[in-house]
C-alpha positions in Angstrom: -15.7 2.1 -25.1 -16.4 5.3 -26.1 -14.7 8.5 -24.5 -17.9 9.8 -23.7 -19.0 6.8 -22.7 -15.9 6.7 -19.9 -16.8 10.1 -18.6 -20.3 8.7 -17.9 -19.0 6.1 -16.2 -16.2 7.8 -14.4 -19.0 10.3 -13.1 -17.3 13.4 -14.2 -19.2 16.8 -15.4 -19.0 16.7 -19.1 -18.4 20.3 -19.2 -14.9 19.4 -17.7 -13.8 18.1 -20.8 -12.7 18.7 -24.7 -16.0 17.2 -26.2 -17.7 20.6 -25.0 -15.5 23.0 -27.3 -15.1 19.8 -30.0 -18.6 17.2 -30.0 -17.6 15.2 -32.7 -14.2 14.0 -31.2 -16.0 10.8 -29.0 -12.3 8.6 -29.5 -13.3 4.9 -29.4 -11.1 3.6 -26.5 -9.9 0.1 -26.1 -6.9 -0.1 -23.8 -5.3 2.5 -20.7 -1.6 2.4 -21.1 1.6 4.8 -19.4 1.4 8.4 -21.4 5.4 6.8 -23.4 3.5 3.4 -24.1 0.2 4.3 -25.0 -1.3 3.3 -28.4 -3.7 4.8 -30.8 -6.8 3.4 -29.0 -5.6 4.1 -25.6 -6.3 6.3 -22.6 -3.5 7.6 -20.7 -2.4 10.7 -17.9 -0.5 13.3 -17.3 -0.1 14.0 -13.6 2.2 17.3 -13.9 5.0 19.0 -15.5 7.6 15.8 -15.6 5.7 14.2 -18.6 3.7 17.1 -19.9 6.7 16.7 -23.0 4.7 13.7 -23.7 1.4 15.6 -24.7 2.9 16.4 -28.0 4.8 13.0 -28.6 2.3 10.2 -26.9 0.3 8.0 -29.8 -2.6 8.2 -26.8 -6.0 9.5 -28.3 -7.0 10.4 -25.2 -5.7 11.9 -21.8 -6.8 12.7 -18.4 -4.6 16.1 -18.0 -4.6 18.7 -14.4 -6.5 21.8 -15.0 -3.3 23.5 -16.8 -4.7 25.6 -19.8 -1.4 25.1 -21.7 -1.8 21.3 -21.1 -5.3 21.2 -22.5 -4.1 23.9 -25.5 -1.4 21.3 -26.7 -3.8 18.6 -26.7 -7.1 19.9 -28.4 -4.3 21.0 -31.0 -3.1 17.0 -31.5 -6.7 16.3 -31.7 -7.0 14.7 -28.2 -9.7 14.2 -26.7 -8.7 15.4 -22.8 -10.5 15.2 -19.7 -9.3 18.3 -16.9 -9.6 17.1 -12.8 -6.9 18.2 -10.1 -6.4 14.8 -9.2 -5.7 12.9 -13.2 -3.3 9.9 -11.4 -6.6 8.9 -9.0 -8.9 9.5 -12.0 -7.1 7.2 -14.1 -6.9 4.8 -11.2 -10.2 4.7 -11.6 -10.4 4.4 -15.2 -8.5 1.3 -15.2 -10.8 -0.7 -13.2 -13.2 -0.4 -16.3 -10.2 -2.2 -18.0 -9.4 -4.4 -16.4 -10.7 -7.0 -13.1 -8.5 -9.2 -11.3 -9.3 -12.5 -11.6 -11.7 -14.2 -8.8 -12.5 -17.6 -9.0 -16.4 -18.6 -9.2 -17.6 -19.3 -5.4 -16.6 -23.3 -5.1 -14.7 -25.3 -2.4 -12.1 -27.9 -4.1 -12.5 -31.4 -3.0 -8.9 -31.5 -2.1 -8.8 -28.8 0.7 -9.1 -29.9 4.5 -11.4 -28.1 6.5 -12.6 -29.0 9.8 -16.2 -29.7 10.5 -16.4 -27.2 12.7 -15.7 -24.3 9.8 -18.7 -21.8 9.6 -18.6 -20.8 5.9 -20.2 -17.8 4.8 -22.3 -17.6 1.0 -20.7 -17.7 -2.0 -17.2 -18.1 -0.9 -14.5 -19.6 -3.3 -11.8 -22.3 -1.4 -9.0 -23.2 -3.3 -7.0 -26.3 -4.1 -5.1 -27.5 -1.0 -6.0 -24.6 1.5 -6.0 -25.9 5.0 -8.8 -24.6 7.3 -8.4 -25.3 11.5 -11.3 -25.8 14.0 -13.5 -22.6 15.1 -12.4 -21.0 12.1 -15.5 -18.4 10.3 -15.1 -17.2 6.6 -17.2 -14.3 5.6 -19.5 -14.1 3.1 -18.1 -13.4 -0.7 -14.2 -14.4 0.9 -11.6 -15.9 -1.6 -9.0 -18.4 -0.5 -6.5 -19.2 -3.5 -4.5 -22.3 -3.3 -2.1 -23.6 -0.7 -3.8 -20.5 2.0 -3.6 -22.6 5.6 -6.0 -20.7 8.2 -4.8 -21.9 11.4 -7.7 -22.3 14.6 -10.4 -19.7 15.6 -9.8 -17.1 12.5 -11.9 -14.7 11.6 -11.9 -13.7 8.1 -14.1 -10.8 6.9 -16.6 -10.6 3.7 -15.1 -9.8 0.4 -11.5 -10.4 1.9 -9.0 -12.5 -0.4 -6.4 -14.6 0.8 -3.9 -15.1 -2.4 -1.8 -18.6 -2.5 0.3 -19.8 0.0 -0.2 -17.2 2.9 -0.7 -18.5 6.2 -2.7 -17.1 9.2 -1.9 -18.4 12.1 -4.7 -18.6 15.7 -6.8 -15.9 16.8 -6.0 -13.7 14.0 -9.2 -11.5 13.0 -9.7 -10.2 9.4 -11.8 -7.4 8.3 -13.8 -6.9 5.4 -12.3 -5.9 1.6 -8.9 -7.5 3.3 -6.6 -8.3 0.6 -3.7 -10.6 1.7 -0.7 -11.3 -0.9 1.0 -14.1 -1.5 3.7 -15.7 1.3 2.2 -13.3 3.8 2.3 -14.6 7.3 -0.6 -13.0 9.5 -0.6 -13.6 13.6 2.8 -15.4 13.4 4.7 -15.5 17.0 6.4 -11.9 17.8 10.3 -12.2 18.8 9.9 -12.6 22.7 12.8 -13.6 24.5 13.4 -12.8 27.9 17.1 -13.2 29.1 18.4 -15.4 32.0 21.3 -16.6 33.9 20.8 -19.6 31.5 20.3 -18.1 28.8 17.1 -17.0 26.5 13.6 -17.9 27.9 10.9 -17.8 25.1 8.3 -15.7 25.7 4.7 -17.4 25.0 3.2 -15.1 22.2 -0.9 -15.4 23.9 -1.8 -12.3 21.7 -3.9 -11.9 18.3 -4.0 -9.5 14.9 -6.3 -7.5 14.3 -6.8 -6.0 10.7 -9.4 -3.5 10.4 -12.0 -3.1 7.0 -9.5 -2.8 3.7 -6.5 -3.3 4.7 -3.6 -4.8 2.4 -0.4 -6.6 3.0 1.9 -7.1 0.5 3.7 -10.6 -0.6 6.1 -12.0 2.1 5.1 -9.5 4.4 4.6 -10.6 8.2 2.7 -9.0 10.9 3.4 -10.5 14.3 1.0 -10.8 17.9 2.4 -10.3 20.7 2.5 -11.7 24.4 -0.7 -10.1 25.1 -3.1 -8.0 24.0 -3.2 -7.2 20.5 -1.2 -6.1 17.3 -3.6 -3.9 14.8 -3.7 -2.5 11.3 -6.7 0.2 10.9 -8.9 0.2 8.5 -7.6 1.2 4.5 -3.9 1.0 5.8 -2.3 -0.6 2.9 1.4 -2.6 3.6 3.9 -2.8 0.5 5.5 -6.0 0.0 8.3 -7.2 2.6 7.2 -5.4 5.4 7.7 -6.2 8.9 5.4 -4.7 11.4 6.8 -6.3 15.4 4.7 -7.5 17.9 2.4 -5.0 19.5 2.2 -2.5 17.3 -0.7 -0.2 16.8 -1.6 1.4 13.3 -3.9 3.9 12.7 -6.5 4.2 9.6 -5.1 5.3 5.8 -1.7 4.8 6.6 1.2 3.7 3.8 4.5 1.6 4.1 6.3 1.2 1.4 8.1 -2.3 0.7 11.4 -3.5 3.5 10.0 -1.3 6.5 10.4 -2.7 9.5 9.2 -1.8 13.0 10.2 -3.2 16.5 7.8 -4.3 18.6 5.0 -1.7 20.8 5.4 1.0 17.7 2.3 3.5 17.6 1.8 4.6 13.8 -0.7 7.4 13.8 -3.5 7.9 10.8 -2.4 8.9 7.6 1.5 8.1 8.1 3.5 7.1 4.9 6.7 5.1 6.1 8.9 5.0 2.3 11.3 2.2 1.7 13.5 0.4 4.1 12.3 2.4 7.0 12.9 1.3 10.4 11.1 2.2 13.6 12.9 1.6 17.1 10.6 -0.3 19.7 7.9 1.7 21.2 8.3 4.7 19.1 5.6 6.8 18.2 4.6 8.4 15.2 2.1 11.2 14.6 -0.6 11.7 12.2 0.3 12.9 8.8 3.9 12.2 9.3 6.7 11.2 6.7 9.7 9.3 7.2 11.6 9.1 3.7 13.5 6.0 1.9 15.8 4.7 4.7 14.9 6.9 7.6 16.1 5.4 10.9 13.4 6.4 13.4 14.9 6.1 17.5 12.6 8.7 18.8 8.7 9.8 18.5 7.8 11.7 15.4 5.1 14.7 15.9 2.3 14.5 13.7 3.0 15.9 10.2 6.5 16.0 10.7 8.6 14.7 8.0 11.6 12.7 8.8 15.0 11.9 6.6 18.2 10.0 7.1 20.0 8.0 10.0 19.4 8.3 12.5 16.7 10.3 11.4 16.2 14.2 11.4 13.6 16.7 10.8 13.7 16.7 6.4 15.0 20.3 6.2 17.6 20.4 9.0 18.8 17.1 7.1 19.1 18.7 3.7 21.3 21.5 5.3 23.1 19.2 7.1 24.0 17.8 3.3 24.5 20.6 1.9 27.9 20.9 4.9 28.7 17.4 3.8 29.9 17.4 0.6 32.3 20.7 2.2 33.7 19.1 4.8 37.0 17.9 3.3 38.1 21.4 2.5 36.4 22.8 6.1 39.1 19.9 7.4 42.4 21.7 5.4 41.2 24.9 6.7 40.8 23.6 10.2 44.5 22.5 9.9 45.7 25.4 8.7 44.3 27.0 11.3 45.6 25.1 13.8 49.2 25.5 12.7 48.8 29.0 13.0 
């Protein structure tokens, strides 16, 4: 593909780009690769001032660059073709999907899957060796079940949605549409309900369902549990890194992020547009607002006001914790002075 060729496709205004001060550089591209890898016949990025250093070294022939005039300078002087946009990490995003497809199976239902006759398939769906399929079950249009997938009874799975190998959703669970479900995920399995007694634990029936909303993602080995009663739900476009445990109960709002070994306890509300970073936890029944942050390891016991963002354990408002630091690393000679003090 031509460079010009991938700014048509992209969408982008021409005019945003080196072929208006230089027409006959048109680079033919064959590959999108990291701005350190890239090779003579690739596309590549540079997001901001941590790898602009790369601009004069990178073997790229072309690059999506930020609208930084001193950027673009060092590249039209290399002789690469560059294309300027605030955004060059989502634009390249975007660039690599002309790349490069994941692979989908042609629609087909292997003779070697069990599906009960009461199944209400959708068109065009592909079923994959060995996937199991239980009674009162209903599989959108377009949906893709890889191998080993066992839908339990009375699941509703969305058009578009794939199901990758060995992930198992379990009764009542409902699916949306441009779902994407990793591998070893469980979906709908029983929350941790125990109620105590004089002899000991009583389970808990789990009666509830899952709902995932349009576009959601769950990562490999992942597990999203239903509760008692009522319902545990994932808005729409929240995507779930892998290992990620989201309790009984919970309600999570649209666009949100969590990033891989967060957990949360059961009844958490997660507002719209949260990111949760790695290794997270969330208390039962906290709440977190809209827009809000909790960095890598954040231990979250209280609710979290909307774009708030949240460090350490347990966790504290970001810039009371980097202070809070900043005493830390003093507090062994703030100790001999306290002594000394003491002694008089």
């Amino acid at each position: 593909m031509e460079f010009q060729q991938l700014i048509t496709h992209l969408g982008v205004d021409p005019s945003q780009t080196s072929l208006a001060q230089q027409p006959d550089l048109n680079p033919e591209i064959q590959a999108v690769c990291a701005v350190y890898e890239a090779t003579p016949e690739s596309l590549s990025y540079v997001e901001g001032a941590k790898y602009a250093q790369w601009i004069s070294q990178t073997a790229a022939n072309s690059l999506i660059l930020p609208p930084d005039p001193a950027f673009q300078a060092e590249a039209t002087q290399r002789g690469i073709a560059w294309l300027a946009t605030p955004e060059p990490r989502l634009l390249f995003a975007r660039a690599i999907a002309l790349f490069y497809q994941p692979y989908r199976p042609k629609p087909a239902i292997d003779p070697t899957a069990v599906i009960h006759p009461s199944v209400v398939f959708g068109e065009s769906v592909y079923i994959g060796s060995h996937v199991v399929i239980g009674e009162g079950a209903k599989i959108g249009d377009r949906a893709c079940l890889h191998p080993n997938v066992v839908i339990y009874p009375d699941v509703e799975i969305g058009e578009n949605t794939t199901i990758h190998a060995n992930a198992t959703i379990h009764e009542r669970t409902q699916i949306g549409a441009n779902c994407m479900i990793h591998s070893g995920a469980v979906i709908g399995g029983e929350g941790f309900g125990f109620v105590p007694s004089a002899q000991g634990w009583v389970k808990m029936e789990q009666s509830g369902r899952v709902v995932l909303e349009d576009g959601v993602e769950v990562g490999s080995n992942s597990t999203v549990d239903r509760p008692a009663v009522g319902e545990t739900r994932i808005g729409r476009n929240t995507k779930l890194d892998n290992l990620v445990q989201i309790g009984h109960g919970c309600k999570i709002g649209t666009n949100t992020v969590i990033a891989s070994q967060a957990g949360m306890a059961g009844g958490v509300k997660v507002g719209n547009g949260v990111i949760l970073a790695g290794q997270v936890g969330i208390a039962n029944e906290a709440v977190i607002g809209d827009g809000a942050i909790a960095t890598a390891k954040a231990g979250i016991h209280n609710n979290i006001k909307a774009g708030e963002i949240v460090t350490g354990i347990p966790a504290l408002p970001h810039k009371v914790f980097l202070k809070a630091s900043a005493v830390y690393q003093h507090l062994p000679e703030m100790y001999k002075t306290l002594r000394r003090l003491k002694r008089g």
